[in-house]
C-alpha positions in Angstrom: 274.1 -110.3 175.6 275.5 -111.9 172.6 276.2 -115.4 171.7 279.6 -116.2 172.7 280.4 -119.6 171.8 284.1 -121.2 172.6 285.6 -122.3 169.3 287.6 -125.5 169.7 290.4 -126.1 167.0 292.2 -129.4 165.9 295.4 -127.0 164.0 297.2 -124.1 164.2 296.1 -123.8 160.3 292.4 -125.0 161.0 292.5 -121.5 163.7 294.1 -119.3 161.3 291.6 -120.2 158.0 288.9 -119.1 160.3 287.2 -115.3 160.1 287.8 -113.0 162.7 284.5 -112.2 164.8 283.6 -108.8 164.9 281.5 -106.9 167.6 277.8 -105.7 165.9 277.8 -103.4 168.6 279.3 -99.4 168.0 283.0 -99.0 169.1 281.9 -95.9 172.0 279.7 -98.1 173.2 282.7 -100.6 174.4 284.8 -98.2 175.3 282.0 -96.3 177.6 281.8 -99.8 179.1 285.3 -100.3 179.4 285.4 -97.2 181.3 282.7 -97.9 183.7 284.3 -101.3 184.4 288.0 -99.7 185.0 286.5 -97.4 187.2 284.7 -99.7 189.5 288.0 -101.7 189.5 290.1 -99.3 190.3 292.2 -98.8 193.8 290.3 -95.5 195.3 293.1 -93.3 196.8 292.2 -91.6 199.9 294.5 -90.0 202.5 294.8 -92.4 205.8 293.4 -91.6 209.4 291.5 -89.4 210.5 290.8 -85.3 209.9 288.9 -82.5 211.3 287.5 -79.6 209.8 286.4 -76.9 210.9 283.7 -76.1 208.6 281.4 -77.9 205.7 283.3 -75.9 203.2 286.6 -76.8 204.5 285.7 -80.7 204.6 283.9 -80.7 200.7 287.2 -79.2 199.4 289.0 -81.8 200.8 287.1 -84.1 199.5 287.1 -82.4 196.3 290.8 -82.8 196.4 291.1 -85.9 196.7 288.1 -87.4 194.8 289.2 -89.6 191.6 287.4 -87.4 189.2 288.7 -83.4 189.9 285.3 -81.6 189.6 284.9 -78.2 189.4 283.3 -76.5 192.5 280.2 -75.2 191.3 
């Protein structure tokens, strides 16, 4: 992890002579992390109560369906 120090500031002129910080770390790299945090923070949507199937085909298409990334059945 990088140092991430708090930078306190007396002025609105003292905070603007100061450089802007830049991440040493590649830009995809963020982003892939971004990514992996949005999608453990986002709302899962699934279908409520309860459903029968009448086969192991029938029930992996559904949850094909209605899984947050579409994937192709394989």
């Amino acid at each position: 992890m990088s140092d991430r120090r708090v930078q306190k500031f007396r002025s609105i002129e003292e905070m603007n002579k100061t450089p802007v910080r830049s991440s040493a770390e590649p830009s995809f790299e963020r982003f892939l992390r971004h990514c992996a945090r949005w999608w453990a923070i986002a709302p899962k949507r699934y279908p409520r109560g309860v459903f029968k199937f009448r086969s192991i085909e029938e029930a992996q298409q559904a949850r094909v369906q209605h899984s947050p990334l579409k994937r192709e059945e394989s």
